[in-house]
VMD Tcl script that draws the C-alpha trace (Angstrom):
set ca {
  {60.58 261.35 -31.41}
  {63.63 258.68 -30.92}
  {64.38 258.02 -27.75}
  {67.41 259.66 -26.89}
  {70.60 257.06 -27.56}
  {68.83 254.73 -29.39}
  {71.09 254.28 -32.47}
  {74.20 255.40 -29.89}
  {72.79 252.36 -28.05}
  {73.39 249.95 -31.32}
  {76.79 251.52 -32.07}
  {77.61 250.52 -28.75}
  {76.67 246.55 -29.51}
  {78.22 247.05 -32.90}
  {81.37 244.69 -32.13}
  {79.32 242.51 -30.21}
  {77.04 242.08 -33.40}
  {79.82 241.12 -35.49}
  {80.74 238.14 -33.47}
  {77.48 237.29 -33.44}
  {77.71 237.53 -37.12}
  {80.69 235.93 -37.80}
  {79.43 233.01 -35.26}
  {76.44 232.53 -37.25}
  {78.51 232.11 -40.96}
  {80.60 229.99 -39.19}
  {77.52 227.54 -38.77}
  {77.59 226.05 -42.33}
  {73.60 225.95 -43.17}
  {73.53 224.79 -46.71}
  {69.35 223.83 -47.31}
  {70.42 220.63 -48.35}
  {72.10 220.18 -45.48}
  {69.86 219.23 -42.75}
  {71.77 218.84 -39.92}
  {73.58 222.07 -40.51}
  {70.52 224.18 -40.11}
  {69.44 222.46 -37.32}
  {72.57 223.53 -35.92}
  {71.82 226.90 -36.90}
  {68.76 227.13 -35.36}
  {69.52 225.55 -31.99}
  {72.49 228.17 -31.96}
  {69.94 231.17 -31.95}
  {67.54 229.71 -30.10}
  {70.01 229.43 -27.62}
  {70.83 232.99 -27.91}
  {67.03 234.09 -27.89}
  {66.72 232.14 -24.77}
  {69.66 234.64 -22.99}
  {67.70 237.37 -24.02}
  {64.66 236.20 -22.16}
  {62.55 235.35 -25.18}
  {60.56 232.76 -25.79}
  {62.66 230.61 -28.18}
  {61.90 227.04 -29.60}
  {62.88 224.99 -32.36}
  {60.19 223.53 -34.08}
  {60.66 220.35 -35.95}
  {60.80 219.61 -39.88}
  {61.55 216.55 -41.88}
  {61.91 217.25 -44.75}
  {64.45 219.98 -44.53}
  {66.20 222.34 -42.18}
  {63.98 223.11 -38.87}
  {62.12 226.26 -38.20}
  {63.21 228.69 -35.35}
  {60.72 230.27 -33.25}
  {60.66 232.86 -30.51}
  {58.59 235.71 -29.10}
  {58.74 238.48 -26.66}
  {55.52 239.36 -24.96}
  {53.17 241.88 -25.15}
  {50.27 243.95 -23.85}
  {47.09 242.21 -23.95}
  {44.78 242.97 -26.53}
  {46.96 244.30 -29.14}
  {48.01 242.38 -32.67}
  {51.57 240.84 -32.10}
  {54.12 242.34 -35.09}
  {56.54 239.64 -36.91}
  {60.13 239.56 -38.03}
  {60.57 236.98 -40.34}
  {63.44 235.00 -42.28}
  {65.23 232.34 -43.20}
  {68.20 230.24 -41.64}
  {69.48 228.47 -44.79}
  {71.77 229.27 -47.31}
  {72.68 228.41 -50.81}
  {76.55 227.55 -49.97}
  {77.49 223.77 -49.35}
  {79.23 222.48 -46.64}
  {82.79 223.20 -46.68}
  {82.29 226.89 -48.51}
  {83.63 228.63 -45.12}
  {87.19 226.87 -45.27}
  {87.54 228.67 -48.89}
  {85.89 232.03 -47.98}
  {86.64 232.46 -44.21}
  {84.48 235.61 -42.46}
  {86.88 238.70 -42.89}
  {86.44 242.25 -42.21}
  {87.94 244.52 -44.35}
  {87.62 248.10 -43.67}
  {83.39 248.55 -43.49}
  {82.28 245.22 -44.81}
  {82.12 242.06 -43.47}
  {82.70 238.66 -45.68}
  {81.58 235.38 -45.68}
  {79.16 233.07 -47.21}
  {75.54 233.91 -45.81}
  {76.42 237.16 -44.74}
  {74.00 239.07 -46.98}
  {71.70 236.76 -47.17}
  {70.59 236.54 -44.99}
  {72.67 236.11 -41.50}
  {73.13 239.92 -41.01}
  {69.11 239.91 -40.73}
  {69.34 236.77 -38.00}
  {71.74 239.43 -35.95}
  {69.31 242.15 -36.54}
  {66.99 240.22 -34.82}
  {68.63 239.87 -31.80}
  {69.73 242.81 -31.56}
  {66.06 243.95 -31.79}
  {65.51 241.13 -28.83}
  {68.56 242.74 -26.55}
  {66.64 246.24 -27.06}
  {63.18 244.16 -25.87}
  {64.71 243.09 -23.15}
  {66.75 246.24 -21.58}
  {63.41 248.33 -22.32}
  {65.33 250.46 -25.16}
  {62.00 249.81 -27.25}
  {59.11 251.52 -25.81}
  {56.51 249.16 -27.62}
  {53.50 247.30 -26.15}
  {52.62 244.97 -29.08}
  {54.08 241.43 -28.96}
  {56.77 240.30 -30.78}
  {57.35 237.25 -32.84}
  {60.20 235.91 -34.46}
  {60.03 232.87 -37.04}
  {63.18 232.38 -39.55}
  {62.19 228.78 -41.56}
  {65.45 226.14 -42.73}
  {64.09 225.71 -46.06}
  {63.11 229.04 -47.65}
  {65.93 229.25 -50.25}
  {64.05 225.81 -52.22}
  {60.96 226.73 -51.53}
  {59.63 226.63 -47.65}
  {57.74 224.03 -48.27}
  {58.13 222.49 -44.94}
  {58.43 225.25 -42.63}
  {55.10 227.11 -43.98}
  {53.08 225.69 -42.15}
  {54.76 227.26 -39.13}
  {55.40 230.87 -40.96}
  {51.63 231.06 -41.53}
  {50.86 229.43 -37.40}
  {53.04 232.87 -37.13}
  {52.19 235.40 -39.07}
  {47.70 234.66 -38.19}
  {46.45 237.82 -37.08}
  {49.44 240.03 -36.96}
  {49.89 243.72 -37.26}
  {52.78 243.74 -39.54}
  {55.26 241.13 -40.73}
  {58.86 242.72 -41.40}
  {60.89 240.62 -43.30}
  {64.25 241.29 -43.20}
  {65.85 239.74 -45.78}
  {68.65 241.89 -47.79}
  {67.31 245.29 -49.02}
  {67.72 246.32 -52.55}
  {71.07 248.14 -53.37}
  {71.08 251.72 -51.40}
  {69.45 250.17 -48.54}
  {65.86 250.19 -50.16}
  {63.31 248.08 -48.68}
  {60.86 245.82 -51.18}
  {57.77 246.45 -51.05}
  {56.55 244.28 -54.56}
  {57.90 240.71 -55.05}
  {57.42 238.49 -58.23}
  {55.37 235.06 -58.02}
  {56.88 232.22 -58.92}
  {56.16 228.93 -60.33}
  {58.41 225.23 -60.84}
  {56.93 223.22 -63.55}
  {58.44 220.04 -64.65}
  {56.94 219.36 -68.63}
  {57.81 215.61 -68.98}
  {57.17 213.98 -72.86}
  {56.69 210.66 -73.69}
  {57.39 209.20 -77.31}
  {58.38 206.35 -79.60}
  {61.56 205.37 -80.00}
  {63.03 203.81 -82.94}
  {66.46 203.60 -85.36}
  {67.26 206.83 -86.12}
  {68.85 205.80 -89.65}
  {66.86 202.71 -90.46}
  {63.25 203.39 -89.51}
  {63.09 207.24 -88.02}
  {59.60 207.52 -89.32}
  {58.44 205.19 -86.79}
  {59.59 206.77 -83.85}
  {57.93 209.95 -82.49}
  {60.80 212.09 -81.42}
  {60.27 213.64 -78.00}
  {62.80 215.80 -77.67}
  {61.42 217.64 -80.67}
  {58.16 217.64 -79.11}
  {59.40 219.25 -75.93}
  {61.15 221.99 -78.55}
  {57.86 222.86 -79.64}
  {55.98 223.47 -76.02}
  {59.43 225.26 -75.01}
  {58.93 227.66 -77.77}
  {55.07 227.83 -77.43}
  {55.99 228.78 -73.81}
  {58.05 231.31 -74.77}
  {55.13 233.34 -76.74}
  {53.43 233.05 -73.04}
  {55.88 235.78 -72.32}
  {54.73 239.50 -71.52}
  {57.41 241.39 -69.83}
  {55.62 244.46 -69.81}
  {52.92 242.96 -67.94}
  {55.83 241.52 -65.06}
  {55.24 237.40 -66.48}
  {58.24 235.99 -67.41}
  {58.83 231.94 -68.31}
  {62.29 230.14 -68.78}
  {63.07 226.66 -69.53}
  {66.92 226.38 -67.22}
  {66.94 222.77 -67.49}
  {66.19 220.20 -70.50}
  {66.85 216.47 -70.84}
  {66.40 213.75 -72.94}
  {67.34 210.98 -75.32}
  {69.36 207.74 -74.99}
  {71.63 208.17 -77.94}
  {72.58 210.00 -80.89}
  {71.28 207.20 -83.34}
  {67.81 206.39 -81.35}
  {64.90 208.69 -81.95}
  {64.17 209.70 -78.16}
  {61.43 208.86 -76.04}
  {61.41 210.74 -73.07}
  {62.27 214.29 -72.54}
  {61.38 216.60 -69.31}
  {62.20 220.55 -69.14}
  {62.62 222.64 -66.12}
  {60.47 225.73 -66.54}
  {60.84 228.87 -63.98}
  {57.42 231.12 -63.74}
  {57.45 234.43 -62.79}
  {54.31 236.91 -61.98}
  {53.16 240.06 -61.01}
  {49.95 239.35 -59.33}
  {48.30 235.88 -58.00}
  {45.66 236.05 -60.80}
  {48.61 236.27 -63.19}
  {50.02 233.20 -61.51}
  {46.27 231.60 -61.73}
  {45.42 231.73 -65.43}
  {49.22 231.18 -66.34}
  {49.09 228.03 -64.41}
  {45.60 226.77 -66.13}
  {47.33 227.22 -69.59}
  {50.67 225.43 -69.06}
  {48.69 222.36 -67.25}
  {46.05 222.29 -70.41}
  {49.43 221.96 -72.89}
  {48.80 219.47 -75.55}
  {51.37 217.52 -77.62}
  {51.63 218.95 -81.36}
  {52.59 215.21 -82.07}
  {49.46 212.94 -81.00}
  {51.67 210.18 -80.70}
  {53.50 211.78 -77.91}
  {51.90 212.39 -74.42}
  {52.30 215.14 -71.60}
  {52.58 215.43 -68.07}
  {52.58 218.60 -66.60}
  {54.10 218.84 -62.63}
  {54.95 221.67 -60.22}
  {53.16 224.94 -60.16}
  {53.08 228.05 -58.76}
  {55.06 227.88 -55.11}
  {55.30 231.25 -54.02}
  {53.05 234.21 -54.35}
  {53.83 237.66 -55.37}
  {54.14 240.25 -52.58}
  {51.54 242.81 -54.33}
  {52.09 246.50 -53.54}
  {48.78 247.29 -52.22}
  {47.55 250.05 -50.33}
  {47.70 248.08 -46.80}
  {51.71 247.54 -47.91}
  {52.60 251.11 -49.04}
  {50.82 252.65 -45.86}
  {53.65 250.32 -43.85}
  {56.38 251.78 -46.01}
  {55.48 255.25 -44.90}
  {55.56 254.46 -41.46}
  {58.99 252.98 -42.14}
  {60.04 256.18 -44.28}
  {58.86 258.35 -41.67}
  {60.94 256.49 -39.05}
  {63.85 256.65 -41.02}
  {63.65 260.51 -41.61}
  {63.77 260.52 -37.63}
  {66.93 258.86 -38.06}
  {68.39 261.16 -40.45}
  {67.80 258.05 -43.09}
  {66.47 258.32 -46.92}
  {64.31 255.16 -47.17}
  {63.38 253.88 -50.82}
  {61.24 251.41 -52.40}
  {61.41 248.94 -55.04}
  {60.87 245.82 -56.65}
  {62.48 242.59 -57.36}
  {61.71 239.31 -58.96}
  {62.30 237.07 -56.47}
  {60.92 235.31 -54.09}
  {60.92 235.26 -50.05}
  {58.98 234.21 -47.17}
  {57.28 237.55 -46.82}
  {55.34 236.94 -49.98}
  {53.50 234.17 -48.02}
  {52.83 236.42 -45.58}
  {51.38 239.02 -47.87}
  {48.91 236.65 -49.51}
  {47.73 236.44 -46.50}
  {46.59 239.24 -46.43}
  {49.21 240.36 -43.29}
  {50.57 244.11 -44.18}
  {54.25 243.22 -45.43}
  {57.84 244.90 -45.76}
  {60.72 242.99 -47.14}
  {64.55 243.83 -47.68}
  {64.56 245.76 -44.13}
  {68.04 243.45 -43.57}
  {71.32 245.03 -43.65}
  {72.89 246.75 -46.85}
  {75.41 245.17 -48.84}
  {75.63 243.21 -52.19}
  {76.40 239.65 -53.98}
  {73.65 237.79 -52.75}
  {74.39 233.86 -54.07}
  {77.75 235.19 -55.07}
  {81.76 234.69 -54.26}
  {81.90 238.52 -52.83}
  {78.36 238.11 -50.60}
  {78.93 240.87 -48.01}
  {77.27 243.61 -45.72}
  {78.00 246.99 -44.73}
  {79.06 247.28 -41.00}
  {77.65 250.59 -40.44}
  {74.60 249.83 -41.59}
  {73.70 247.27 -39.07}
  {72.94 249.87 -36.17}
  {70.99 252.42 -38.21}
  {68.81 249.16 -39.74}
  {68.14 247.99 -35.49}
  {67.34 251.66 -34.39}
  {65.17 251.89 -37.43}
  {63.50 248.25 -36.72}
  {63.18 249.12 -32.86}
  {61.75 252.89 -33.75}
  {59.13 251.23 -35.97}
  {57.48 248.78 -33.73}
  {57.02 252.10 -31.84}
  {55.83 253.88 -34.70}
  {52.83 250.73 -35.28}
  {51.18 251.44 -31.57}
}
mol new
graphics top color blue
foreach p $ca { graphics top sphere $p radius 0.5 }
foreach p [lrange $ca 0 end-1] q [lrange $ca 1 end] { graphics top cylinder $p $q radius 0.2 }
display resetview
């Protein structure tokens, strides 16, 4: 059973959680902005640190750095991970606009969602750690990476340090609406489709050019008949450029192609075809970069068995605990490739993730902790 007080215990830190909140949107961590989420993670770090974790921040050049911290355990038992991200999609200077406000049971503020409320979560589930409110034995880790929103590419290294030979990882990025955790992510793929051609007078001597942008038209729509939404693949060309001038036939033009999957074998053949495209023009050539960045998180039997748990812990907590799926991406599908049991979207309810009215539920953010804290019993 709970131990008696536990979610009493998080209503009690509930104002203390909001300034942590609000401190942490205040801290402007835009990925493209480098020093900001440095800032960011030095700032919890530091806070770690006062709970009596183990808390460093570990270096990345390319990007924001990587936060890491742990809380020890009993020998001889596999350590469980919380896992995030620091950065956000909101340049510097969004907070002077949107300010943090809290208006009635929400809180406001760009990053909020996603995914600051999760950072707070996880101290929260530190401060519990510490004042032996968690009867666990396992160790804990912590590792939230500064890149994650365009693509983790230089903080995996250090997720997947983490996440080797873990119990669980529990991500907690923002649930689905109602609070329900994610327990199936799409795959997905960048591919840059650049085309080279010949360029000529388009109203002297147009036969002699070889138009690319046509030929790009062509692989865009042949993409398109890669398509099969019933099968969870889905391919979309956001970005297109090309051409010099209205009266030149052009001769270069790239596309911007988004990938999505629903399993890595999906991901695997789907990659093979689009980097064996040929031109439908022979005078034009190809080049095919990018690929698939980010594997799905597959709902397989390890995963669902770890959603049970949760459910079950929730019930004890007189929560209803659903599933579901989403097409994006998150750190946790890393960690499920891996073949580390994974739940995602066990952050803090709310809506308008990437949007102007990003916010969380207040109340939400002690039943999510005691939940979080009552699970790492629940997995000894």
């Amino acid at each position: 059973m709970i131990p008696p007080g536990l979610l009493t215990y998080f209503e009690a830190l509930l104002p203390e959680a909001l300034a942590w909140l609000e401190a942490l949107v205040r801290i402007e961590s835009h990925s493209q902005d480098k020093a900001g989420v440095d800032r960011q993670a030095m700032d919890i770090a530091g806070r770690f640190a006062a709970l009596e974790a183990d808390a460093e921040v570990l270096p990345v050049s390319s990007a924001g750095n990587t936060l890491r911290a742990r809380m020890p355990g009993a020998a001889g038992t596999l350590p469980v991970l919380f896992l995030g991200h620091l950065d956000t999609v909101w340049p510097k200077g969004t907070i002077d606009a949107r300010p943090f406000r809290v208006d009635g049971a929400r809180a406001f503020g760009p990053g909020t969602y996603d995914m600051k409320a999760g950072l707070v979560l996880a101290l929260l589930v530190c401060r519990a750690l510490k004042e032996g409110k968690c009867r666990r034995r396992r160790e804990v880790r912590f590792l939230f990476t500064g890149d994650e929103e365009i693509g983790t590419a230089g903080g995996l290294p250090y997720l997947k340090d983490a996440a080797a030979g873990c119990r669980a990882a529990l991500c907690l990025e923002p649930p689905l609406p109602g609070g329900k955790v994610k327990t199936f992510r799409k795959g997905v793929g960048v591919f840059r489709i650049r085309v080279r051609g010949i360029s000529a007078h388009a109203g002297v001597e147009p036969e002699r050019g070889a138009n690319a942008i046509l030929e790009l038209c062509r692989q865009v729509v042949g993409l398109e008949g890669m398509c099969h939404p019933g099968s969870g693949i889905s391919i979309s060309a956001g970005i297109i450029r090309g051409g010099s001038a209205s009266n030149v036939v052009p001769a270069e033009a790239e596309a911007e192609v988004d990938v999505r999957v629903a399993s890595a074998e999906q991901g695997t053949l789907l990659e093979e075809r689009i980097r064996g495209l040929r031109p439908f023009d022979s005078r034009c050539a190809l080049e095919v970069l990018g690929g698939m960045n980010r594997p799905p998180l597959e709902r397989s039997e390890a995963v669902v068995a770890l959603y049970l748990s949760a459910r079950a812990a929730a019930l004890e907590l007189g929560m209803a605990l659903g599933e579901g799926g989403t097409g994006g991406g998150s750190d946790g599908s890393f960690t499920a490739a891996m073949g580390v049991p994974t739940l995602d979207g066990l952050g803090i309810d709310g809506g308008g993730a990437h949007a102007e009215s990003e916010h969380v539920e207040i109340l939400d953010i002690p039943r999510r902790a005691a939940l979080l804290c009552r699970l790492l019993e629940v997995l000894d």
